[in-house]
N, C-alpha and C positions, 0 to 999 in steps of 0.2 A: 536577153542582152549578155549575161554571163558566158554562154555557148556564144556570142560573136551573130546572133541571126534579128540582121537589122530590121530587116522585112516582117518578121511576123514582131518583133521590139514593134514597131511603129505601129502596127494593125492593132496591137495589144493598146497601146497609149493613145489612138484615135477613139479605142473605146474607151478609155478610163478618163478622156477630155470632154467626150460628148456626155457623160454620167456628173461630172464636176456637178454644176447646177444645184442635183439633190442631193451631193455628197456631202458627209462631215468633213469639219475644217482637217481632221487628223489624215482621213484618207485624200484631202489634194493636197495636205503636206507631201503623199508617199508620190503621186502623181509627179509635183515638183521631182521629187529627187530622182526620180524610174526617167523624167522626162529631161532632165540634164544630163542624166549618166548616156542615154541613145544621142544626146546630141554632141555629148564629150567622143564617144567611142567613133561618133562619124565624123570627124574632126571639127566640130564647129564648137570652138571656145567659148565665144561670147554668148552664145543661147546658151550653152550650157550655164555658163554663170549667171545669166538672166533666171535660168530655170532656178538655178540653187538658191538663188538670192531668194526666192518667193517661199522656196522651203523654210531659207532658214527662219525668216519671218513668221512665217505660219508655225513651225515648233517653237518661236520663241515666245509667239503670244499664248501658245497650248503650256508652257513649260513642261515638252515633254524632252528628259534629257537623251534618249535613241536619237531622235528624231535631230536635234542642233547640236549633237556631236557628231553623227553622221553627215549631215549637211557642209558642218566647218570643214572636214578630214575631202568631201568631194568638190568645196570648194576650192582648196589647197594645189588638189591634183590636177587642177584645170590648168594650175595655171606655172609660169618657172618657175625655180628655185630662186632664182635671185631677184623674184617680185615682193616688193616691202609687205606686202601684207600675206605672203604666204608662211609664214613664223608664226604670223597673229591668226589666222585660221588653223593651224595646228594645234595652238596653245589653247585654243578654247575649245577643242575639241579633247586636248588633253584634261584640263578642268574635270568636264564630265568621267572621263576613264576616273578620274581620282577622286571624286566626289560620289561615284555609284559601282566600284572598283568591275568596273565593266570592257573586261575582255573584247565584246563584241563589239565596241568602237575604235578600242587600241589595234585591234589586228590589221583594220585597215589604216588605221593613224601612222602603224608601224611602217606598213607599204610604201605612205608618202612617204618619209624623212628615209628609209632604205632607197627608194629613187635616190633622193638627192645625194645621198652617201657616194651611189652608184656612177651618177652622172659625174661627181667631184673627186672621182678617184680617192674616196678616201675609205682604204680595204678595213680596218681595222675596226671602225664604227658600222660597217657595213657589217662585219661578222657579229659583234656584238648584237646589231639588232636583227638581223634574221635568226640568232641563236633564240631571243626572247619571241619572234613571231613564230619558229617552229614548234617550240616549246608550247606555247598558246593552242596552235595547230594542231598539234599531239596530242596533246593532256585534254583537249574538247573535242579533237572528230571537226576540225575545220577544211572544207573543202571547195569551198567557195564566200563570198563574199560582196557587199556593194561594192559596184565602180572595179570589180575583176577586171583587170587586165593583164592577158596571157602572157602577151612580150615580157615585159617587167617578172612574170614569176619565174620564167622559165630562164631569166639573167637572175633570180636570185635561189633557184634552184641549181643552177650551173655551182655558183660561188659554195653554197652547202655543201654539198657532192665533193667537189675537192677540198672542202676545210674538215668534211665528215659529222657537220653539223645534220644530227636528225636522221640520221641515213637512211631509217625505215619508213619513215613520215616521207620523206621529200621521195624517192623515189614510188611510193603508196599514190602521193599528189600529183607527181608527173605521167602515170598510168592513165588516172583516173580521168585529168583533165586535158590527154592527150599534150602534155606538154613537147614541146621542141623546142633545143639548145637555139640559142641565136645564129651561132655558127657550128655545124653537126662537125665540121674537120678537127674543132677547139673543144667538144665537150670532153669532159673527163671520163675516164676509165670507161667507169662507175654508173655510167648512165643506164640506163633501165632501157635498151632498144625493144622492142619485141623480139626482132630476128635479125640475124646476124651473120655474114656469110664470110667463113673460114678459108684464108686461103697459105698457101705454104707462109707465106709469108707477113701476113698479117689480119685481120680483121674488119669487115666494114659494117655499118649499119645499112638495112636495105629499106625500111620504113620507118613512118610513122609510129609512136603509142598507141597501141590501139586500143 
């Protein structure tokens, strides 16, 4: 799902639906959230929220806090920024980060509310918190994540790159995960092309990261 490969996503989740039955309540919790995030990234909102909804329930009756901090943060992401209850799925995903000081649910916690930052033009909170997610990124060796979605890194990778947030981290990320600027005419400098073809006059990118 992370790599974008829906196909073998589904094949993998057909088998981890037909195993439900003998499975512990913790492993269809993971099923829930593996089987929202395939239907969030194929565009289908509401199974996704269907799916998360079953997660969160199943981590909430386990009290496992991974598990319904993760679920609240993929809830969140389903859905817009200006849905009443995407604040309240963040904030209880926040709880968790604060109550078990866990990295591993603020990073993507971080991702939503940078959307929204993003989506809202608003630069300044935006830098702020990609400063805190790359730092995260950095200082742990993060390089993927739930609910990865490439677009969104590669718009908050752009914004790094020219504020010089991270500079080793975000261009290390954008190698790694073969990231691409939104718009190749608009990225900065600074981006990490593989190859690059020189002409009197100026410079172009000719690929991908590879």
């Amino acid at each position: 799902l992370s790599r974008g490969d829906m196909a073998s996503g589904a094949t993998a989740l057909e088998r981890m639906r037909q195993r439900l039955p003998q499975s512990r309540r913790f492993d269809a919790g993971q099923y829930f959230m593996l089987a929202g995030w395939h239907a969030w990234a194929s565009g289908d909102d509401n199974l996704a929220r269907a799916h998360i909804t079953s997660a969160i329930e199943t981590f909430d009756a386990l009290g496992v806090p991974w598990g319904i901090g993760f679920s609240h943060v993929a809830y969140a992401l389903t859905m817009g920024h200006k849905d009443a209850d995407y604040e309240r799925h963040l904030a209880l995903a926040m709880q968790q980060v604060e109550r078990h000081a866990s990295t591993e649910i603020e990073y993507p916690a971080l991702l939503a509310r940078i959307r929204k930052t993003l989506d809202c033009g608003q630069e300044q909170a935006s830098l702020q918190l990609i400063t805190r997610l790359f730092h995260i990124g950095a200082q742990e060796g993060v390089w993927n994540c739930y609910y990865w979605e490439p677009r969104l890194m590669a718009r908050i990778c752009v914004q790094a790159l020219a504020s010089g947030i991270a500079p080793d981290y975000t261009a290390r990320l954008i190698r790694m995960r073969q990231l691409a600027p939104p718009d190749p005419a608009l990225a900065p400098d600074n981006w990490p092309w593989p190859v690059t073809v020189h002409t009197l006059s100026h410079c172009s990118p000719i690929s991908r990261c590879a």
